[in-house]
C-alpha positions in Angstrom: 14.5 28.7 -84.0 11.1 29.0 -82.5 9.1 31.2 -80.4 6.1 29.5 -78.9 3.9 32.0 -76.6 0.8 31.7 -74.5 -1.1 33.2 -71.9 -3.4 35.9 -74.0 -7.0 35.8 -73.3 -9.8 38.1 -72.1 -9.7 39.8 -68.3 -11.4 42.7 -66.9 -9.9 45.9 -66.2 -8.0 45.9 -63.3 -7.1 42.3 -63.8 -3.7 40.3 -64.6 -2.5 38.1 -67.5 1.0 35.9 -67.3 2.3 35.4 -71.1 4.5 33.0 -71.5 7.3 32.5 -74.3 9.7 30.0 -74.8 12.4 29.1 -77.3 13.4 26.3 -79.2 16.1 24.9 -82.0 19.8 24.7 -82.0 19.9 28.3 -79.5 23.6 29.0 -78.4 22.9 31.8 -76.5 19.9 34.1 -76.1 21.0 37.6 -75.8 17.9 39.3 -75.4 14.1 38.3 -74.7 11.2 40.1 -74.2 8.0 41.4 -75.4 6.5 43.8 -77.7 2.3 44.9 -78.6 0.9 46.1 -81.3 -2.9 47.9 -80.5 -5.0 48.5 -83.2 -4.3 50.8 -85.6 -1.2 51.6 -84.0 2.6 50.5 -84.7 4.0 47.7 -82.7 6.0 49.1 -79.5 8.1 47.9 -77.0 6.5 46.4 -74.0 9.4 45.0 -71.9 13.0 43.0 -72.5 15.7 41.5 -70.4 18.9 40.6 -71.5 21.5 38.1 -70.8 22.9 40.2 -68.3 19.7 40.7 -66.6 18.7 44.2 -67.0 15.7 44.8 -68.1 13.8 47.9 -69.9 10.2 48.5 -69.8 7.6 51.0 -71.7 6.8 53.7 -69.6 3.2 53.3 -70.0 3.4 49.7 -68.1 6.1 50.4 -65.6 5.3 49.7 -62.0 2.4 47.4 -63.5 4.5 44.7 -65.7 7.2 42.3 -64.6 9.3 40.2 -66.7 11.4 37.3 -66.0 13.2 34.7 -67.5 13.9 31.6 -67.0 17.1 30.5 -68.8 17.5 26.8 -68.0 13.8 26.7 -69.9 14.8 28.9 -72.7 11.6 30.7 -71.7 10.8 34.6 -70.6 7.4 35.5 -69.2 5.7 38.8 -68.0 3.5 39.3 -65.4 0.8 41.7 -66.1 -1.3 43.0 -63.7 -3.9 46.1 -62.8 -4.5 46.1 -66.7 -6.2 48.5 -68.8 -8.3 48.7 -71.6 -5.4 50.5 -73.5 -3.5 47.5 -72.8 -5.6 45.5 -75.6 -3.1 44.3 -78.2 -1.3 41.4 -79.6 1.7 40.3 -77.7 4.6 39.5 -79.5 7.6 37.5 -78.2 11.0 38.9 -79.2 14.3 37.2 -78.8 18.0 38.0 -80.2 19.6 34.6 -80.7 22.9 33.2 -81.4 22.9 30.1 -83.0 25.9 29.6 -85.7 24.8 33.5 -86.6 23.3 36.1 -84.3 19.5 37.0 -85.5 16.2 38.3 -84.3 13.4 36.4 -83.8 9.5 36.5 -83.2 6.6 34.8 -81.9 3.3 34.6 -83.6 1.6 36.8 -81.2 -1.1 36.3 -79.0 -4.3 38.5 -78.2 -4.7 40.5 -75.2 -8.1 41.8 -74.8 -8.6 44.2 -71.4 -12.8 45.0 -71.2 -13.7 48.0 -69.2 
């Protein structure tokens, strides 16, 4: 299995980013998919999931700012970021909990958010 993200780049505060993630391999079922950032110096944290029954949890720091979605035809989640800040700088990770003939976690390589001021 592979996670394959994009979307990261440089934007202004106030600004929006869409990341992009999608899966691929022998994928039975995806039971959960989502995002997670790691700032620097800090630990990597939870930025938003959705699972296969469509609830969704987000940070409290980006609620009411971030949306996430998936697409499940397309194996593929993405989350809408918008009125960024500069403490949003990080790298994105995509996160996934897949079944394929065993259930395991799964990441993407990360890509960089950068949010000037």
């Amino acid at each position: 299995v592979q996670l394959v993200e994009s979307g990261g780049g440089l934007v202004q505060a106030g600004g929006s980013l869409r990341l992009s993630c999608t899966a691929s391999g022998n994928i039975f079922r995806i039971n959960v998919m989502g995002w997670y950032r790691q700032g620097p110096g800090k630990q990597r944290e939870l930025v938003a999931v959705s699972t296969s029954g469509d609830s969704t949890n987000y940070a409290d720091s980006v609620k009411g700012r971030f949306t996430i979605s998936r697409d499940n035809a397309k194996n593929t989640v993405y989350v809408q970021m918008n009125s960024l800040k500069p403490e949003d700088t990080a790298v994105y990770y995509c996160y996934a909990n897949i079944h394929t003939s065993y259930t395991a976690n799964y990441w993407g390589q990360g890509t960089q958010v950068t949010v000037s001021s």
